[in-house]
C-alpha positions, 0 to 999 in steps of 0.5 A, a space after each residue: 534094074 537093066 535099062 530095057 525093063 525100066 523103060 518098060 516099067 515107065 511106060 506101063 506106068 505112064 499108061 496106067 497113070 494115064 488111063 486112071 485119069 480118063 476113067 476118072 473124067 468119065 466118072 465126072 462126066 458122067 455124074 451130070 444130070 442125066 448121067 448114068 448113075 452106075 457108071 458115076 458111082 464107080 468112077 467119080 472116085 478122085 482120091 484112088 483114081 487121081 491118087 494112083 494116077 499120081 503115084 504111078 506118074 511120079 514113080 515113072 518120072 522117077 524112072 525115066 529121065 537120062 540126063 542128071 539135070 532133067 531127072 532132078 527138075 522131073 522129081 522136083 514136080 512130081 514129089 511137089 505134085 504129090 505133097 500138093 494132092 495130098 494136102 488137097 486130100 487131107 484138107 476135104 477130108 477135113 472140111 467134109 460134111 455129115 450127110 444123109 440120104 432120104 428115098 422115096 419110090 414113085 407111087 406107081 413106079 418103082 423104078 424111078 425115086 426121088 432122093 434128098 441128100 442132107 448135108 450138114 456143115 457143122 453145129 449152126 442150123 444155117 449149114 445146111 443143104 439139101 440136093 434133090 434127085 430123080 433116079 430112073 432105071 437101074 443097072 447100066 441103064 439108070 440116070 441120076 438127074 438133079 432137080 436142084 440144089 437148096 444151100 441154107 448156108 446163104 441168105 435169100 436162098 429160102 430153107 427147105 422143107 420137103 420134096 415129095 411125089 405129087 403124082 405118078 409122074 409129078 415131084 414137087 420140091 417146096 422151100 420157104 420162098 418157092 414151090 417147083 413142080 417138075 413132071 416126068 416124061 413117062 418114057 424117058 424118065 427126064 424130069 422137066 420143070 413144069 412152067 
């Protein structure tokens, strides 16, 4: 390849690897309480982002690089990040848990629901958590917000035992050691623990 159109290709490559990681970061900012949930669901996609942002980086300091010592030192990097992401993938795909989701509408309004993620770390009962959710809205628009997380895997923490719409406007989440109450702001959608 003539030098001019590898040197286009590294820097397409590095724009591309690049622009997959701030699509990415947006996609993890995003998936904060409050955040738009679309948007969080499209990008907060580790594996493919990062991985193709990887694969182009390192097929652009392939490229790149004039001197023999710098090339070397510049692949050396890139293929050790790249065996490093790889074991980071394998090894959450091997410790990832079993999970289910539960939704429940609002009485009065179906644009917002409470949604209660159960995952399941293996046989033991005490590997177990639970996270609790209010969707509001929907398309561009909707937020996720999170009202909690209750993880069994830890003593003290209490068990779980139901979240449920108290009123149209009223989530209750209930454990063996507490009871939470948050209302939600009828305009807004934002839930706020009621005190």
């Amino acid at each position: 390849m003539p030098a001019a159109h590898r040197g286009a290709v590294r820097r397409l490559l590095t724009v591309a690897g690049l622009l997959s990681v701030v699509l990415y970061t947006e996609g993890q900012w995003e998936s904060r309480s409050g955040g738009r949930m679309l948007v969080a669901d499209l990008l907060n996609r580790p594996e493919p982002l990062l991985g193709s942002a990887l694969a182009a980086l390192i097929t652009a300091a392939w490229l790149g690089g004039r001197r023999t010592a710098t090339r070397t030192a510049v692949r050396a990097v890139a293929v050790t990040a790249g065996v490093l992401f790889l074991i980071g993938v394998l090894a959450v795909h091997v410790s990832a848990a079993d999970e289910t989701r539960s939704r429940q509408d609002a009485p009065t309004r179906p644009e917002r629901t409470l949604v209660v993620v159960h995952r399941s770390y293996g046989s033991e009962t005490e590997a177990n958590s639970w996270q609790i959710l209010l969707e509001t809205g929907s398309g561009w628009s909707g937020r996720r917000w999170s009202l909690g997380t209750v993880d069994g895997r830890f003593p003290g923490e209490g068990a779980f035992l139901a979240a449920t719409w108290t009123g149209p406007d009223q989530v209750t989440v209930v454990t063996d050691t507490h009871r939470r109450v948050f209302n939600v702001d009828p305009d807004t959608g934002e839930p706020v623990e009621a005190r």
